[in-house]
C-alpha positions in Angstrom: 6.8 -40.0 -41.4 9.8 -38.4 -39.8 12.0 -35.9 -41.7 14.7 -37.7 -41.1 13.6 -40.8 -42.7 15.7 -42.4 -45.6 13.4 -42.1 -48.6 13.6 -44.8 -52.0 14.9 -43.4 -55.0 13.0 -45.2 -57.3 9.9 -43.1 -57.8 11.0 -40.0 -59.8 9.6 -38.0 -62.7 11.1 -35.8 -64.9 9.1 -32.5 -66.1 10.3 -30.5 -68.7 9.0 -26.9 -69.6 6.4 -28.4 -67.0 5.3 -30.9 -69.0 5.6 -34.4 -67.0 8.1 -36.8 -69.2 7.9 -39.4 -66.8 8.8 -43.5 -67.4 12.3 -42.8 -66.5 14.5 -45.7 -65.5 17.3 -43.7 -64.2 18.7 -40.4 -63.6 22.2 -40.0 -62.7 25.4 -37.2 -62.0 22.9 -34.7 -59.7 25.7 -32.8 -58.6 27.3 -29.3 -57.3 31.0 -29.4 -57.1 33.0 -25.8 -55.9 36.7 -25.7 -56.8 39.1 -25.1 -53.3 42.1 -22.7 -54.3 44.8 -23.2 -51.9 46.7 -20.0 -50.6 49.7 -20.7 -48.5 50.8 -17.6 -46.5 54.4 -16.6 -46.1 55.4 -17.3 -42.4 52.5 -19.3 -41.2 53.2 -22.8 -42.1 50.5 -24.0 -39.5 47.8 -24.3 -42.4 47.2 -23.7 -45.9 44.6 -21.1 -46.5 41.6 -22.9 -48.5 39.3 -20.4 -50.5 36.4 -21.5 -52.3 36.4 -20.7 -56.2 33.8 -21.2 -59.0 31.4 -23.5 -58.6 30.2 -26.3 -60.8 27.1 -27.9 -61.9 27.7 -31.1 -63.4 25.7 -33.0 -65.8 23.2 -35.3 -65.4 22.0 -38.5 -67.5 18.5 -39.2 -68.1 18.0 -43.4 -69.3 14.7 -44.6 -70.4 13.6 -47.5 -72.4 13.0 -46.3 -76.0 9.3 -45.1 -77.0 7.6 -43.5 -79.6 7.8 -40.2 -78.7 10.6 -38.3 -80.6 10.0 -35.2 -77.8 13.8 -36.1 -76.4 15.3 -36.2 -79.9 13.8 -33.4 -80.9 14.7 -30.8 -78.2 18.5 -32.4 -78.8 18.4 -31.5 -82.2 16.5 -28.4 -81.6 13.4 -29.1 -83.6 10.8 -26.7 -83.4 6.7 -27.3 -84.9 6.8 -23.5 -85.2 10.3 -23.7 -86.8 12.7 -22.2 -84.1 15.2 -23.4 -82.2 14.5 -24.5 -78.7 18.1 -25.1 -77.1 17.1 -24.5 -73.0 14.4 -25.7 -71.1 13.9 -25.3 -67.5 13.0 -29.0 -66.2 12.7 -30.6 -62.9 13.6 -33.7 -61.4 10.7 -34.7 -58.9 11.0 -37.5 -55.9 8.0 -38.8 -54.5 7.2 -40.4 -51.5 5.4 -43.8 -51.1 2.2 -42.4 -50.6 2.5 -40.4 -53.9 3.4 -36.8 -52.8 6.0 -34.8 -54.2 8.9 -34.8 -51.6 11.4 -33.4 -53.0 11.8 -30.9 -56.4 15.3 -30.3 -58.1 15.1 -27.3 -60.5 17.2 -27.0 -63.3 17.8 -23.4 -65.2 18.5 -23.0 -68.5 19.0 -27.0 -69.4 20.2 -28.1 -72.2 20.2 -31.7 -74.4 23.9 -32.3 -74.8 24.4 -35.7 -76.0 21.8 -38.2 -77.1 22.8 -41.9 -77.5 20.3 -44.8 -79.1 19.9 -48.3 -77.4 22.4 -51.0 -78.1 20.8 -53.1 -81.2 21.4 -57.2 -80.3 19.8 -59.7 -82.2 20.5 -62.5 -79.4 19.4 -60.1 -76.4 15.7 -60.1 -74.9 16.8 -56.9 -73.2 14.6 -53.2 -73.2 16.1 -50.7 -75.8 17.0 -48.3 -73.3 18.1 -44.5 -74.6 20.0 -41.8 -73.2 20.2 -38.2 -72.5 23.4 -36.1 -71.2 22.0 -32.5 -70.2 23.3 -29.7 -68.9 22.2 -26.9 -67.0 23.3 -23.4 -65.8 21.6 -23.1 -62.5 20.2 -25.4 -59.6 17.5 -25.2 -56.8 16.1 -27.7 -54.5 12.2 -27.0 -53.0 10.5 -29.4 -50.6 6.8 -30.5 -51.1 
């Protein structure tokens, strides 16, 4: 396979504390932005100086159809079997190739569950109840396989 082959998005895993979570449906918002300051100079109007500012990891949203495992819910809420609170987590978002090798590894420091939203309840609907997880995260690292 050539390294510069597109590779499907659909078979990705999720470990967190390296414990695999797998079964997710979709992960979305994988993303660094950095602000641009613009700095115009006084008597060069050729250009406006651009300097890069703070940069920005932005949240991502874990969706998965609803299960019996409270694990999600819990680390939002910060439950603890031991009775502390366990807000971050380091977790990992892992790709894998259609032979079934890790391709790619996104690592996320110091995540944390920031929003947690339950499936939509319709009588009338033969649909999955799907829930969601907004994290956040402090740092970001990408490792190939």
């Amino acid at each position: 396979m050539s390294n510069y082959e597109p590779q499907a998005s659909y078979r990705f895993y999720v470990e967190i504390t390296g414990i695999l979570q797998g079964y997710f449906a979709e992960c979305t918002g994988l993303s660094v932005q950095t602000e641009i300051f613009e700095y115009k100079e006084g008597g060069l109007n050729d250009y406006t100086h651009k300097l890069p500012g703070q940069t920005k990891m932005n949240n991502i949203t874990l969706k998965r159809g609803l299960t019996r495992s409270r694990e999600l819910w819990d680390w939002m809420v910060g439950a603890d079997p031991q009775g502390g609170l366990t807000r971050y987590a380091n977790m990992s978002i892992l790709l894998y190739d259609s032979t079934g090798t890790v391709l790619r590894r996104w690592n996320l420091q110091k995540a944390c569950a920031v929003k947690w939203t339950a499936p939509d309840f319709k009588a009338d609907a033969k649909a999955i109840a799907v829930e969601s997880l907004e994290i956040a995260y402090h740092g970001l690292t990408i490792a190939d396989a």
